[in-house]
N, C-alpha and C positions, 0 to 999 in steps of 0.2 A: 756675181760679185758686185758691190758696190764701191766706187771710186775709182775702179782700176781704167785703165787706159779702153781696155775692151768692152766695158759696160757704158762707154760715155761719149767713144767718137767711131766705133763699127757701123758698119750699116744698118742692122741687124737694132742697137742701141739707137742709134739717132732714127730709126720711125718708133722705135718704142716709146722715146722721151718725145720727141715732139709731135708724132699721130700723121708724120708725114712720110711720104717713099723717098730714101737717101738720093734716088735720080730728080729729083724734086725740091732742093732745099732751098731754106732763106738763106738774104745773104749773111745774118746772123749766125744761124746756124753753121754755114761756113767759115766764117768768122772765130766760131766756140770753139769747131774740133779744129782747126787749124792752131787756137791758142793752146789745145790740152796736149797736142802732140808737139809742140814747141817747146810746153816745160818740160815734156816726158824727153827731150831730143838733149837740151839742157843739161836735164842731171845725167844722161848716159855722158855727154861732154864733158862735163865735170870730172865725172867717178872717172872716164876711160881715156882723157886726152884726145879727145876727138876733132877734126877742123873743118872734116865733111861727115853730112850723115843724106844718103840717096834714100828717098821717100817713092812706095809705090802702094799700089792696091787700088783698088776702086772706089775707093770713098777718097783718097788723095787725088789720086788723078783725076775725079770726073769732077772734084770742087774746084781744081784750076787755078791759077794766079790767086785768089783770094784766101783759098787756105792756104797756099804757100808765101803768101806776104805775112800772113797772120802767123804763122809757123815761123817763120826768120825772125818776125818783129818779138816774140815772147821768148826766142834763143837769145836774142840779143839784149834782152833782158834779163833774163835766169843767167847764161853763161857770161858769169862775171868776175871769174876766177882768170889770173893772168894767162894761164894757157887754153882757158878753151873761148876767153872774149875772143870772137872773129870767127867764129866756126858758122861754117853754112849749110843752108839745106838746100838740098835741089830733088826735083824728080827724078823716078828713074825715067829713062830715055827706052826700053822695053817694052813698055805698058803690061799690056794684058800676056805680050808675048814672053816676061823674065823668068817666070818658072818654069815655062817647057823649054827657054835656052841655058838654063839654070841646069835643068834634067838632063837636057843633053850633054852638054860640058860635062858631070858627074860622068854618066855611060858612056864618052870618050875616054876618060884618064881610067874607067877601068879598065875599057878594052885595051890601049895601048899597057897599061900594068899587068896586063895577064901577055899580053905578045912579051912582053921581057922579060918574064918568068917563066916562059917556054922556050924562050933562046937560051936559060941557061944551064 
């Protein structure tokens, strides 16, 4: 796809657009997809009333302070609408580990959902 969030600041997208390894980037570069995921962070504020929105993945996390200043500074721009001016971004605090604690959580609540369904 062209324009979408995924063609323009992935890993995958950023060596293709700029001919470099996403472990590798300028600071521009960090800079760009920090500002694309800022507007994308923006309109879900917007449309959804949002005041935080937690940021993870490898292209967030390993670009560091720089895309996530650059990610606040274009929320704080796009979110201009009275309920979502002030809404912030932050990383997740997980990193690489939030979807296997993500997975777990899930296959907890099922297991305890099926002991309750057996006690009754």
């Amino acid at each position: 796809a062209r324009g979408c969030l995924e063609a323009e600041a992935s890993g995958r997208a950023i060596e293709s657009i700029t001919g470099r390894s996403p472990m590798e980037p300028s600071y521009e570069t960090m800079q760009r997809t920090g500002d694309l995921v800022g507007r994308a962070i923006a309109s879900v504020c917007n449309l959804l009333d949002l005041d935080l929105v937690v940021v993870g993945g490898s292209v967030a996390l390993g670009f560091g302070a720089t895309f996530f200043n650059a990610a606040q500074a274009s929320v704080d721009r796009h979110a201009r609408l009275e309920y979502s001016r002030g809404a912030r971004v932050t990383p997740a605090r997980l990193g690489d580990r939030g979807p296997l604690v993500g997975a777990g959580a899930v296959g907890i609540r099922g297991l305890r959902r099926s002991a309750r369904a057996q006690r009754r």
